[in-house]
C-alpha positions in Angstrom: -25.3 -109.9 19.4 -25.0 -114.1 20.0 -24.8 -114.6 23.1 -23.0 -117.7 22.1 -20.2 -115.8 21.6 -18.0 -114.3 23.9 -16.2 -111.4 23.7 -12.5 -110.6 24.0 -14.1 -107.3 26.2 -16.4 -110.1 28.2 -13.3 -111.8 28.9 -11.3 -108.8 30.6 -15.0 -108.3 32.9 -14.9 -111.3 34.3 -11.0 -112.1 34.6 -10.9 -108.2 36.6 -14.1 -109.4 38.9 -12.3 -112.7 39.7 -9.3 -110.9 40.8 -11.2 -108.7 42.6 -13.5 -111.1 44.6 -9.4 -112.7 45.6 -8.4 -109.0 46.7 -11.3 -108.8 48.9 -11.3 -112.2 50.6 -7.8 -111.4 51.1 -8.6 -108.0 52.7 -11.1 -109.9 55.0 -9.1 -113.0 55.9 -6.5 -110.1 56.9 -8.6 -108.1 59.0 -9.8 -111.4 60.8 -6.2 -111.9 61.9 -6.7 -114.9 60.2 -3.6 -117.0 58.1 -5.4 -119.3 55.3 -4.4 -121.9 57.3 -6.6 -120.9 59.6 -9.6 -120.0 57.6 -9.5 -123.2 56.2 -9.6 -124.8 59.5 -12.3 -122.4 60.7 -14.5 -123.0 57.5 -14.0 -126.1 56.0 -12.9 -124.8 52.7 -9.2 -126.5 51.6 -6.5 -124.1 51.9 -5.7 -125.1 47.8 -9.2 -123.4 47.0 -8.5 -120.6 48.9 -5.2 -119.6 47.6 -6.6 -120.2 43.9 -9.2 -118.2 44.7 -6.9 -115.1 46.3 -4.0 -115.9 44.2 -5.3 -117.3 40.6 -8.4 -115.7 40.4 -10.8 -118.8 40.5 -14.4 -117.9 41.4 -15.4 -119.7 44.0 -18.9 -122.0 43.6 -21.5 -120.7 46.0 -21.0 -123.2 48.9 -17.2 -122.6 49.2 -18.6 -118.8 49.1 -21.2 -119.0 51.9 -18.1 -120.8 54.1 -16.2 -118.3 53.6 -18.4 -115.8 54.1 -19.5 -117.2 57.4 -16.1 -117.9 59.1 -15.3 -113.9 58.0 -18.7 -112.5 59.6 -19.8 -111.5 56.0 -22.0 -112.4 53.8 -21.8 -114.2 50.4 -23.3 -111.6 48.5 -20.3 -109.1 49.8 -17.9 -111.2 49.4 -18.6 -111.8 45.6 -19.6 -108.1 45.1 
């Protein structure tokens, strides 16, 4: 195998665990009674990256991740899980 090359499967993998990391924040900013308004108030993280990352599917890069993480009494590690 090249690992230069990417696969049409190694596509699908990571497009379905982006969406997934989005389901989850959204499951957790929920449960914290919190609007994305307020999590980006309450974390520091712009409410544009948030919505791409709930609604688009954009991973997020680790420090936008540990904000998030924080503000939802998480950790990183679940929230990317």
């Amino acid at each position: 195998m090249n690992p230069s090359r990417i696969s049409v499967e190694d596509v699908a993998v990571a497009s379905a665990l982006r969406a997934r990391v989005g389901a989850r924040l959204v499951r957790l900013r929920q449960r914290a009674r919190l609007s994305q308004r307020d999590l980006s108030r309450e974390s520091g993280v712009s409410i544009v990256s948030i919505w791409r990352i709930e609604a688009k599917g954009t991973w997020p890069s680790a420090e936008v991740a540990v904000a998030l993480a924080r503000t939802l009494q998480t950790t990183a590690e679940r929230l990317l899980k």
